[in-house]
PyMOL Python script that loads the backbone (N, CA, C, O; Angstrom):
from pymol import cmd

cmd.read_pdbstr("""\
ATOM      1  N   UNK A   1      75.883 104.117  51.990  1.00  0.00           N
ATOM      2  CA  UNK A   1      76.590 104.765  53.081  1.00  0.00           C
ATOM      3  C   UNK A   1      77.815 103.945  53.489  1.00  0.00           C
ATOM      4  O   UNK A   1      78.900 104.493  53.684  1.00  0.00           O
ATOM      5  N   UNK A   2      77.629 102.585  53.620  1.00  0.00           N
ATOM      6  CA  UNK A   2      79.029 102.366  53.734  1.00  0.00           C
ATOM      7  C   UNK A   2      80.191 101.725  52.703  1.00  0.00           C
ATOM      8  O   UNK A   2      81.235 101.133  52.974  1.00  0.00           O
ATOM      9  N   UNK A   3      79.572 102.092  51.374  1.00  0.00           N
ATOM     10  CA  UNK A   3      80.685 102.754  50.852  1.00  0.00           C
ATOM     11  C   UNK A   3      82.032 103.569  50.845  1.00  0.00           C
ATOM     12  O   UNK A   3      83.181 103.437  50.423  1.00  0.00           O
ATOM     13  N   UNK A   4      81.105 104.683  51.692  1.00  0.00           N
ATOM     14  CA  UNK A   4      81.972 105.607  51.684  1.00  0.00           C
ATOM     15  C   UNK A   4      82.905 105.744  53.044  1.00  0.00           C
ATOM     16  O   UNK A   4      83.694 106.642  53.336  1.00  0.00           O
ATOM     17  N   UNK A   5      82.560 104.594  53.747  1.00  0.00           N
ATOM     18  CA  UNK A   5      83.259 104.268  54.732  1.00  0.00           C
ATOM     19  C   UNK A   5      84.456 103.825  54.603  1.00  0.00           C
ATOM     20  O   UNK A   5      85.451 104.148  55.251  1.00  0.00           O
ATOM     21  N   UNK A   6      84.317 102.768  53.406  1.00  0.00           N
ATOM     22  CA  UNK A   6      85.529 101.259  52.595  1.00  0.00           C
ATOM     23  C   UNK A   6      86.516 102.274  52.185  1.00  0.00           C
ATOM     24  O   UNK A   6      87.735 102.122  52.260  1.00  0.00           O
ATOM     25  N   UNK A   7      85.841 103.431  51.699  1.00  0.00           N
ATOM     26  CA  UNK A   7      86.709 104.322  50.596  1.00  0.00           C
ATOM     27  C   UNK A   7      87.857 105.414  51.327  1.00  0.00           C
ATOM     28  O   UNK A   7      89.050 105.471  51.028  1.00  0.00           O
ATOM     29  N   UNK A   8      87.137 106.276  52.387  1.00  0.00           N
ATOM     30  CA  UNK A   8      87.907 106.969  53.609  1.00  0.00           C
ATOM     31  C   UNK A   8      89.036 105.516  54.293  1.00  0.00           C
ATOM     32  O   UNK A   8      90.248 105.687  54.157  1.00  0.00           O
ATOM     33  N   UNK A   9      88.777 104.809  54.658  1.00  0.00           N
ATOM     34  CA  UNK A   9      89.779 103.520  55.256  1.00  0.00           C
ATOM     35  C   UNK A   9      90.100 103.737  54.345  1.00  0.00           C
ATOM     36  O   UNK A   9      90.300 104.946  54.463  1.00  0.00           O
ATOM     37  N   UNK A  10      90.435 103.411  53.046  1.00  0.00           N
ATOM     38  CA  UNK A  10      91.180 102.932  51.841  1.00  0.00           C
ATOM     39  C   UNK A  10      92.270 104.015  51.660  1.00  0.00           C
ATOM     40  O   UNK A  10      93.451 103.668  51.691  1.00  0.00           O
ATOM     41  N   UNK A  11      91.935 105.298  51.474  1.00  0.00           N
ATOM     42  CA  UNK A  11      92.373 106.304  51.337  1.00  0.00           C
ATOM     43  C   UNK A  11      93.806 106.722  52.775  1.00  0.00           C
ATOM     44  O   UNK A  11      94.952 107.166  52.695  1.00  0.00           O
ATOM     45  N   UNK A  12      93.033 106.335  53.800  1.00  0.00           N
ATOM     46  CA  UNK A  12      93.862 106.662  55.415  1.00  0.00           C
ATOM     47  C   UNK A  12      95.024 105.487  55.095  1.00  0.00           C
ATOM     48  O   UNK A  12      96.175 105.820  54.813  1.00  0.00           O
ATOM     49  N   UNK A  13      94.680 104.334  55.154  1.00  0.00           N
ATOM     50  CA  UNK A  13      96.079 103.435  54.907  1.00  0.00           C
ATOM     51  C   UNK A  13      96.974 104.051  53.540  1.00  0.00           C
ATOM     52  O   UNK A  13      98.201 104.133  53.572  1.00  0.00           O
ATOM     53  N   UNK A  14      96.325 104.375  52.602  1.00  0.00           N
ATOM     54  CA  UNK A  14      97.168 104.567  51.273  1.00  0.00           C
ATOM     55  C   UNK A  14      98.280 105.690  51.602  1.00  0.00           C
ATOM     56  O   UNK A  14      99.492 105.499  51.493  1.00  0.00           O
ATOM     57  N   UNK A  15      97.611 107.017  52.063  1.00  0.00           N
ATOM     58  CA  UNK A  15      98.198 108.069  52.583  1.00  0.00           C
ATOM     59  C   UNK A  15      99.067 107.122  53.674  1.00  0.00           C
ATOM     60  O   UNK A  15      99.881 106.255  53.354  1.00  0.00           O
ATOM     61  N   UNK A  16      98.834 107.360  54.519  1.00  0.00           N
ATOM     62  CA  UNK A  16     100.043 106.364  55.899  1.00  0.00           C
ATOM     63  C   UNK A  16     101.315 105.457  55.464  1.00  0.00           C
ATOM     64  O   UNK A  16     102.524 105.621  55.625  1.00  0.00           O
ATOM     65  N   UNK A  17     100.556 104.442  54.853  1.00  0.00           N
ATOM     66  CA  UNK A  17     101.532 103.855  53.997  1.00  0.00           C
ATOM     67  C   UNK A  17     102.637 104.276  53.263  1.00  0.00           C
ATOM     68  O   UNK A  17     103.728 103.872  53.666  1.00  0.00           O
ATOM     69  N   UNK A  18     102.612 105.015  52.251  1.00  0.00           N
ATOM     70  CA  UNK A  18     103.584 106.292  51.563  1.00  0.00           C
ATOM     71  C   UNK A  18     103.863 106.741  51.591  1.00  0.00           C
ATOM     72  O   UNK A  18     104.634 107.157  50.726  1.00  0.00           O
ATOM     73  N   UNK A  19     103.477 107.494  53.127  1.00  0.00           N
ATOM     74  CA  UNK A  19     103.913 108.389  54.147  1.00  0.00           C
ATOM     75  C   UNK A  19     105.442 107.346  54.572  1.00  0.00           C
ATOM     76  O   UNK A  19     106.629 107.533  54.304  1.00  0.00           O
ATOM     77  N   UNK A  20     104.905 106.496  55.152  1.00  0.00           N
ATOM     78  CA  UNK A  20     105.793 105.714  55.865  1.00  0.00           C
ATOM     79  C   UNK A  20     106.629 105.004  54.643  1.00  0.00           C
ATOM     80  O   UNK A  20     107.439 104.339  55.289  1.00  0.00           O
ATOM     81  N   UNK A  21     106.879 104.780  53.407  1.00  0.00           N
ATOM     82  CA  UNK A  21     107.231 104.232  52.317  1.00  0.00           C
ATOM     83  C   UNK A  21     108.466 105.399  51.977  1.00  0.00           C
ATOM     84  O   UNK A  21     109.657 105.098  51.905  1.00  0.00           O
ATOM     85  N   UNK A  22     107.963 106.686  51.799  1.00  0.00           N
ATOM     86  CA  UNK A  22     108.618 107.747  51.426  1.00  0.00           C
ATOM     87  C   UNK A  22     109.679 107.978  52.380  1.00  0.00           C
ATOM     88  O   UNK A  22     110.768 108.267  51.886  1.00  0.00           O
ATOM     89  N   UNK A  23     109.582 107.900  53.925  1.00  0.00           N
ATOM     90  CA  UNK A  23     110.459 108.234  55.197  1.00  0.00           C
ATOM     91  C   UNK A  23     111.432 107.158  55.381  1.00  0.00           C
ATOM     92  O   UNK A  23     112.430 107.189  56.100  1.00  0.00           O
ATOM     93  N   UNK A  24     110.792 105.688  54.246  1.00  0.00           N
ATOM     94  CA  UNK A  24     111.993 105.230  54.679  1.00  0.00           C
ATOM     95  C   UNK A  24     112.952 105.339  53.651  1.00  0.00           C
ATOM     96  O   UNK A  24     114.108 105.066  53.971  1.00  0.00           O
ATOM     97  N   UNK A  25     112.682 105.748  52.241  1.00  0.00           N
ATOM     98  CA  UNK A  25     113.244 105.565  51.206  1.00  0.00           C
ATOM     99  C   UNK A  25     114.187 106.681  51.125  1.00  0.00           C
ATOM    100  O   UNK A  25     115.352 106.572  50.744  1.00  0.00           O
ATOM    101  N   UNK A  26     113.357 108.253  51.678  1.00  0.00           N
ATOM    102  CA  UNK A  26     114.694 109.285  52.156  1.00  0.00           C
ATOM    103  C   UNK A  26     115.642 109.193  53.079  1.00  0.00           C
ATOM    104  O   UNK A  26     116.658 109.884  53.008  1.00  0.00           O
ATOM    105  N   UNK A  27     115.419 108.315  54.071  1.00  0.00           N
ATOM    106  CA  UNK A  27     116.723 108.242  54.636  1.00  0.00           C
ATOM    107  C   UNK A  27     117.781 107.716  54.505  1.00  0.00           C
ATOM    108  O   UNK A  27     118.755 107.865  55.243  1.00  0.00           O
ATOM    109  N   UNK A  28     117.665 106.705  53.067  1.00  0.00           N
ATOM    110  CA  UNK A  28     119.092 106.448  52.196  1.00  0.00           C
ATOM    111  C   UNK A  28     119.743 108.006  51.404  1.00  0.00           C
ATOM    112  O   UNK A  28     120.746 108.167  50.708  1.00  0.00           O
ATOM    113  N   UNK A  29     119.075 108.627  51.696  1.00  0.00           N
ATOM    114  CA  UNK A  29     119.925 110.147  50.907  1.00  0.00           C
ATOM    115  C   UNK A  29     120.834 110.581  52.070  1.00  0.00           C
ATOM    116  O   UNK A  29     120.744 110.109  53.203  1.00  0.00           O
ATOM    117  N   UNK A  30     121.400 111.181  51.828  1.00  0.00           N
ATOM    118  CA  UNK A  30     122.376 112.265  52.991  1.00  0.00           C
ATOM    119  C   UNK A  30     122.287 113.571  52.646  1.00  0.00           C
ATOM    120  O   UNK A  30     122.731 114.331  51.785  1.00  0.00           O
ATOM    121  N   UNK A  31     121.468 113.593  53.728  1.00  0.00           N
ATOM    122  CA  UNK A  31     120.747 115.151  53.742  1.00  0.00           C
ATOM    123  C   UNK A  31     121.694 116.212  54.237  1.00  0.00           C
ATOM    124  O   UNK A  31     121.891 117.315  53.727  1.00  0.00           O
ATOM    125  N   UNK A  32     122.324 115.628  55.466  1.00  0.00           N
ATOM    126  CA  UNK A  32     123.027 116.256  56.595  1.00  0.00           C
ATOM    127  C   UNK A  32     123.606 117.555  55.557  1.00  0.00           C
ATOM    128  O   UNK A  32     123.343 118.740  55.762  1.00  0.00           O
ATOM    129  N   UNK A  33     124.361 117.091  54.526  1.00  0.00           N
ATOM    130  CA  UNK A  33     125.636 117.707  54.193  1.00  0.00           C
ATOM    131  C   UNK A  33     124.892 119.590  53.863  1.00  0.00           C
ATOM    132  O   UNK A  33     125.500 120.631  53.615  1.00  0.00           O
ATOM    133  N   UNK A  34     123.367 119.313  54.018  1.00  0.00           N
ATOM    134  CA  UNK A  34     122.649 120.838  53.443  1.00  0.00           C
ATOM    135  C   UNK A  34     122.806 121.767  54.886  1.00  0.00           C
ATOM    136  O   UNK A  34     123.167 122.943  54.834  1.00  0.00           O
ATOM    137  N   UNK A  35     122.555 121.227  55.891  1.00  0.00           N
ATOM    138  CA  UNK A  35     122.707 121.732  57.114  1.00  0.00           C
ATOM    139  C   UNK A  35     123.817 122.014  57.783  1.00  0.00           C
ATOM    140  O   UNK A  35     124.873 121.579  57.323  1.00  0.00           O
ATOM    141  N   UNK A  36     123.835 122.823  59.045  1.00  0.00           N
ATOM    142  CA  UNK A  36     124.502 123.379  59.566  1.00  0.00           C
ATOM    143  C   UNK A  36     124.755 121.958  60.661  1.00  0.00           C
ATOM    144  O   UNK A  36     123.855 121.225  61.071  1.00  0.00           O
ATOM    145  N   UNK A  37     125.718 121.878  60.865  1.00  0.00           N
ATOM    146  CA  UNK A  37     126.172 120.434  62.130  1.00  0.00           C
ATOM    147  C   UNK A  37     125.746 120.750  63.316  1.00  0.00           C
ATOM    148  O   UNK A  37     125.898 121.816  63.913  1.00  0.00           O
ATOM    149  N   UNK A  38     124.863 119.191  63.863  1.00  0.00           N
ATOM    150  CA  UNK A  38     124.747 119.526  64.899  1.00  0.00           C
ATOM    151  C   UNK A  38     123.198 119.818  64.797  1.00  0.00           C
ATOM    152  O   UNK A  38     122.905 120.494  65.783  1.00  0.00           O
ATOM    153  N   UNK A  39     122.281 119.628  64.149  1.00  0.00           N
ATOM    154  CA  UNK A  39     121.055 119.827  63.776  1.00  0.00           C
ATOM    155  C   UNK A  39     120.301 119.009  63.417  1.00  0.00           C
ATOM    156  O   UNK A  39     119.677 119.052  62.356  1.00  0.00           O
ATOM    157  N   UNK A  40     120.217 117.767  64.602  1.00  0.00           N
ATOM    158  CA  UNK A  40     119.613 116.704  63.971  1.00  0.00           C
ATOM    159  C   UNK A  40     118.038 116.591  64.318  1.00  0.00           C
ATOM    160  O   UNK A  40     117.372 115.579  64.099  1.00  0.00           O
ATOM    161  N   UNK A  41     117.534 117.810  64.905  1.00  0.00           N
ATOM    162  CA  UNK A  41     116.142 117.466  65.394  1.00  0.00           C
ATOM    163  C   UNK A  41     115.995 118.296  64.227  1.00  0.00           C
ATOM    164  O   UNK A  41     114.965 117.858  63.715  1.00  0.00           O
ATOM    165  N   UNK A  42     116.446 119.301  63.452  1.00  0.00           N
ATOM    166  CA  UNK A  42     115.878 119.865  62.309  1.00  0.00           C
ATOM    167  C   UNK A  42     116.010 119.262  61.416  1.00  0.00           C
ATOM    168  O   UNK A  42     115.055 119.368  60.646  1.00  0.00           O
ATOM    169  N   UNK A  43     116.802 118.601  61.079  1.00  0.00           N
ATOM    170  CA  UNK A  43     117.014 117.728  60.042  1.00  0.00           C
ATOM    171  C   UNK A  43     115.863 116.279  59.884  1.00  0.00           C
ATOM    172  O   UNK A  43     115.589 115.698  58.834  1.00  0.00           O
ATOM    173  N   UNK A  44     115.579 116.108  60.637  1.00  0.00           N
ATOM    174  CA  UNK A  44     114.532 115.116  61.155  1.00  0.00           C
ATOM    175  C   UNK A  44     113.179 115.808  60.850  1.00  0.00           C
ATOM    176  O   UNK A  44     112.364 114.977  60.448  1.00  0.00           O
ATOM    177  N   UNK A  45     112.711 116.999  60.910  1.00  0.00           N
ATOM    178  CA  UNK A  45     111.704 117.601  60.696  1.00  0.00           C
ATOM    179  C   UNK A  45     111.666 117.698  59.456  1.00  0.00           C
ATOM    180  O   UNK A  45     110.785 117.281  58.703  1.00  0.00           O
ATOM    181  N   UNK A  46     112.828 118.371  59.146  1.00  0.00           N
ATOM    182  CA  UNK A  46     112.669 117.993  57.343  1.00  0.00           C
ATOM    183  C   UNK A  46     112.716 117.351  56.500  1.00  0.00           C
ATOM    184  O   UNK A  46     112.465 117.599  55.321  1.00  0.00           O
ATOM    185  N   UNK A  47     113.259 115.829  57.292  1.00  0.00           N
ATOM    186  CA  UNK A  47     112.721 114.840  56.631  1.00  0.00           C
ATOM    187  C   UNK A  47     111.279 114.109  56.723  1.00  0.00           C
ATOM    188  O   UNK A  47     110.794 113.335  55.898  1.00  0.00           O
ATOM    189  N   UNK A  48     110.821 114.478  57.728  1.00  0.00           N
ATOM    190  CA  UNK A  48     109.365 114.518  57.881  1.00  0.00           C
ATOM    191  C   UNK A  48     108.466 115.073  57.311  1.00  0.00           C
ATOM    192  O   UNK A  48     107.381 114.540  57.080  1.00  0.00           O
ATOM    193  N   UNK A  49     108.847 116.484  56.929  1.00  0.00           N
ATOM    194  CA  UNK A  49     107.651 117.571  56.327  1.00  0.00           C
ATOM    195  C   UNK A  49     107.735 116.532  54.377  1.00  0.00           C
ATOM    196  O   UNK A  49     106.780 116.100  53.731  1.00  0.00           O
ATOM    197  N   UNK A  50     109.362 116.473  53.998  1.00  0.00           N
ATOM    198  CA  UNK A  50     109.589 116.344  52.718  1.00  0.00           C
ATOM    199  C   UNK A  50     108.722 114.520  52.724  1.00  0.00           C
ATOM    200  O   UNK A  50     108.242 114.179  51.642  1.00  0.00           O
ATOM    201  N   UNK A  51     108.638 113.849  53.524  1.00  0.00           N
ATOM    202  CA  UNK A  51     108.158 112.678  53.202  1.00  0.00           C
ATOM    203  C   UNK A  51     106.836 112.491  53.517  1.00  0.00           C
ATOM    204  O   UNK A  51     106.341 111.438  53.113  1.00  0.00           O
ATOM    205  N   UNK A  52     106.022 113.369  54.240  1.00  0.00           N
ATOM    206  CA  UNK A  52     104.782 113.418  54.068  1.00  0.00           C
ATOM    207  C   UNK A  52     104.005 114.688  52.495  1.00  0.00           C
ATOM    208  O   UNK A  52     102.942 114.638  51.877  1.00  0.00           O
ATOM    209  N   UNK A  53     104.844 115.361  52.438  1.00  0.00           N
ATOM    210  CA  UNK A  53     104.801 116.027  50.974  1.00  0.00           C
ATOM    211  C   UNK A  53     104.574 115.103  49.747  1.00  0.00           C
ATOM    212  O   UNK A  53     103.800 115.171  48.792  1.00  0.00           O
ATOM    213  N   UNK A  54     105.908 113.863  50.268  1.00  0.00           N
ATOM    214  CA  UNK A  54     106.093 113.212  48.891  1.00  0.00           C
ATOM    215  C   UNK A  54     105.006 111.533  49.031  1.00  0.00           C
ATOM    216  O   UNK A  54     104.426 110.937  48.124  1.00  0.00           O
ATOM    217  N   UNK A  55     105.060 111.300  50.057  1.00  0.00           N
ATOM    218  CA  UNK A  55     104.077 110.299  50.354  1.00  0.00           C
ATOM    219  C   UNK A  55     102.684 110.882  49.716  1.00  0.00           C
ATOM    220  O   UNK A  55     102.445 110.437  48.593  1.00  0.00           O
ATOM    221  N   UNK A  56     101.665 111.864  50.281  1.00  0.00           N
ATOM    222  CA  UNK A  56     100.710 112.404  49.611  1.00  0.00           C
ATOM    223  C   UNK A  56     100.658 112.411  48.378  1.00  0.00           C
ATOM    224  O   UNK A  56      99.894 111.680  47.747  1.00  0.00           O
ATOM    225  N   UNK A  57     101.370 113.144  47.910  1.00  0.00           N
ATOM    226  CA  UNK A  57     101.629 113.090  46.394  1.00  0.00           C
ATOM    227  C   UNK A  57     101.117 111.869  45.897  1.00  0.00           C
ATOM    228  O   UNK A  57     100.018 111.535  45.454  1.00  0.00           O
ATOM    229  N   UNK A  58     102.341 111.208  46.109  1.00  0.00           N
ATOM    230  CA  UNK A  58     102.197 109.575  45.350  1.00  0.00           C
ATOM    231  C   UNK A  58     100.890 108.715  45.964  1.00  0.00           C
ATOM    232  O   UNK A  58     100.473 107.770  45.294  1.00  0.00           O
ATOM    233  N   UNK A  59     100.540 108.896  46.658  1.00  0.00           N
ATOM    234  CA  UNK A  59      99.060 108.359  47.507  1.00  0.00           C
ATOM    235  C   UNK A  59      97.766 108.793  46.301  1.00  0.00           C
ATOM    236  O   UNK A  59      96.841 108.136  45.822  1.00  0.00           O
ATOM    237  N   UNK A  60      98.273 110.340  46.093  1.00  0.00           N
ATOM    238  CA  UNK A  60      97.087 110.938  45.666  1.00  0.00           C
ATOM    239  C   UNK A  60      97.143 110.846  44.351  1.00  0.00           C
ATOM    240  O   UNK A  60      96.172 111.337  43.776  1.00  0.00           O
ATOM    241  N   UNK A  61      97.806 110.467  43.812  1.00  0.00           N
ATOM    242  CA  UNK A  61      98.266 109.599  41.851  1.00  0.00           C
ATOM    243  C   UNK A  61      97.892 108.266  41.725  1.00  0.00           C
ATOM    244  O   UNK A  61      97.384 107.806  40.702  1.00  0.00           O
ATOM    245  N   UNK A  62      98.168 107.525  42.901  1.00  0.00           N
ATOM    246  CA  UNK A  62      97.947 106.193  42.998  1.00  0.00           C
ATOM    247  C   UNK A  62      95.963 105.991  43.155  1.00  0.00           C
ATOM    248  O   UNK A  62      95.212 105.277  42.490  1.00  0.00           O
ATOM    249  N   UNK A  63      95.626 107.028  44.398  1.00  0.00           N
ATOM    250  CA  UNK A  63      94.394 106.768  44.140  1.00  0.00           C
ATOM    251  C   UNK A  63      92.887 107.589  43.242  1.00  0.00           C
ATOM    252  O   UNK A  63      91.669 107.412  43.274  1.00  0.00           O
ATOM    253  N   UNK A  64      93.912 108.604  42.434  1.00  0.00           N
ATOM    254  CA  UNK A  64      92.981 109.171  41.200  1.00  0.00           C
ATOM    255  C   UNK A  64      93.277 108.245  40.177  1.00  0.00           C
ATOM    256  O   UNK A  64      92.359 107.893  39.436  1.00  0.00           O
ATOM    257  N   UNK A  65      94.322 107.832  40.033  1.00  0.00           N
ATOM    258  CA  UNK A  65      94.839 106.478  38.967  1.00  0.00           C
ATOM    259  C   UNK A  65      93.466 104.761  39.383  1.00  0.00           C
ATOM    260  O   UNK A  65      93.012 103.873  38.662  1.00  0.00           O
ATOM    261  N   UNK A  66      93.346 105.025  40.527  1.00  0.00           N
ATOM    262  CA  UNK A  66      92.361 104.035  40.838  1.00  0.00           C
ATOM    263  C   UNK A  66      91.146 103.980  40.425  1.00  0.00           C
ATOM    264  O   UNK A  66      90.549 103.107  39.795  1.00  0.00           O
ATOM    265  N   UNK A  67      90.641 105.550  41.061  1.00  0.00           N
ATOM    266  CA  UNK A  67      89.272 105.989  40.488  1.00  0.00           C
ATOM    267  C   UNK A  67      88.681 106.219  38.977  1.00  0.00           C
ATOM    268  O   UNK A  67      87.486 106.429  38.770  1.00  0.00           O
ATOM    269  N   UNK A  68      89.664 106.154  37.960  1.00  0.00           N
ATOM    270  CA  UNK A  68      89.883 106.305  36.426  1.00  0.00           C
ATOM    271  C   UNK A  68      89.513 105.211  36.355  1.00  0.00           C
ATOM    272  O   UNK A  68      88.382 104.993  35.921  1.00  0.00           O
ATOM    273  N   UNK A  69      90.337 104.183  36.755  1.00  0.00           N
ATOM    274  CA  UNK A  69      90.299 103.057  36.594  1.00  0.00           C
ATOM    275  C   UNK A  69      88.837 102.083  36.943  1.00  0.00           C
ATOM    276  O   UNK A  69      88.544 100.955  36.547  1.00  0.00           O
ATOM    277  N   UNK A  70      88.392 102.654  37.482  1.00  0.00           N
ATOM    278  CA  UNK A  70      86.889 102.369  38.294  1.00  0.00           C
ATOM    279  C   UNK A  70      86.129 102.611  37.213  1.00  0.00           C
ATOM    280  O   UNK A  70      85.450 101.787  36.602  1.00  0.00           O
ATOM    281  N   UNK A  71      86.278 103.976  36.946  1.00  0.00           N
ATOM    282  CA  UNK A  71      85.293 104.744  36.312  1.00  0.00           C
ATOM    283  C   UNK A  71      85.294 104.526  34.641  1.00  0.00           C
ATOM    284  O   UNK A  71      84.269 104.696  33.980  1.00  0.00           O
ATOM    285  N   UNK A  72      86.540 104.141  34.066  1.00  0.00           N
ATOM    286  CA  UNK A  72      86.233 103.538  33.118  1.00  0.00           C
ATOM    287  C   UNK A  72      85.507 102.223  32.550  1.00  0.00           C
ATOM    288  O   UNK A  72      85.132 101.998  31.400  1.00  0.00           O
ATOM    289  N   UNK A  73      85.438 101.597  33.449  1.00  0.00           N
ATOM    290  CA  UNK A  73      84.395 100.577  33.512  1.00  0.00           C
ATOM    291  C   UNK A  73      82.684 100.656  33.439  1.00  0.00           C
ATOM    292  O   UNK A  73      81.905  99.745  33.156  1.00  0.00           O
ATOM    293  N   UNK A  74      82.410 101.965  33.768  1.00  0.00           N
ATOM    294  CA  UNK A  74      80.923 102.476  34.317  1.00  0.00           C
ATOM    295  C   UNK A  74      80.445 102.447  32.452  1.00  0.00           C
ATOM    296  O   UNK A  74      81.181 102.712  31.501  1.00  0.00           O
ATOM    297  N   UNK A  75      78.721 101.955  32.425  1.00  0.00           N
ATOM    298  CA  UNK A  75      78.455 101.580  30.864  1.00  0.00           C
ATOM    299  C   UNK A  75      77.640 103.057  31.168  1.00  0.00           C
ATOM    300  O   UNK A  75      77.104 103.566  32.153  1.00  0.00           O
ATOM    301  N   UNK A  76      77.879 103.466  29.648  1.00  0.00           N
ATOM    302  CA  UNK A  76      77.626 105.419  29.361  1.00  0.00           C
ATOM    303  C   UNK A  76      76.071 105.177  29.214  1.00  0.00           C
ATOM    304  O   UNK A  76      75.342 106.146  29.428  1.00  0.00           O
ATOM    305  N   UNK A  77      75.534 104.042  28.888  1.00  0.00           N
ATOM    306  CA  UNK A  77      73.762 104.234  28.768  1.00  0.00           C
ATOM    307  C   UNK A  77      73.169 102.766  29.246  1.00  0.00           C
ATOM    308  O   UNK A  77      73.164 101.710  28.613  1.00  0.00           O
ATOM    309  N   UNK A  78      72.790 102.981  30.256  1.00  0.00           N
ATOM    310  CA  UNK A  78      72.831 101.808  31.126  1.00  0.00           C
ATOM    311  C   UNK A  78      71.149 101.004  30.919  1.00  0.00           C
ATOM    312  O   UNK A  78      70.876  99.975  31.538  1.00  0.00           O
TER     313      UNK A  78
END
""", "prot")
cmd.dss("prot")
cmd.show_as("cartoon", "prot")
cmd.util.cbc("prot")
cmd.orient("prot")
C-alpha cells in the first residue's frame, strides 16, 4: 500500500514540474503576433492551456519510459 503512495507523489511532482518547465520555455516564443492587440489575459490563457497540454505530454513519456524501464528488469520465471 504504500507503494502506491511513492508512485501518485512521483507522478504529481513530474506532471507540475513540466507543467512549470513547459510555461517557462513558451514564453521565449512570441505568441502575441497570432492575436488581436491588447489581449493579454487571453494570451496568457493560452499559454497556459498549451503548457499544461505540453507539460503532460512530456510527463506522461517520461513516466511510461520509466515504468518500461522498471519492468524490464522483472525475471519472466521467478
Amino acid at each position: 500500500m504504500q507503494f502506491y503512495g511513492i508512485d501518485a507523489m512521483v507522478r504529481i511532482v513530474s506532471h507540475i514540474s513540466l507543467i512549470y518547465l513547459s510555461f517557462w520555455a513558451l514564453q521565449s516564443l512570441k505568441i502575441e503576433h497570432f492575436f488581436k492587440s491588447y489581449r493579454t489575459s487571453q494570451i496568457r490563457l493560452v499559454m497556459i492551456f498549451l503548457s499544461i497540454a505540453l507539460g503532460f505530454t512530456v510527463s506522461t513519456f517520461v513516466l511510461e519510459l520509466l515504468a518500461l524501464c522498471r519492468n524490464l528488469f522483472i525475471p519472466l520465471f521467478p
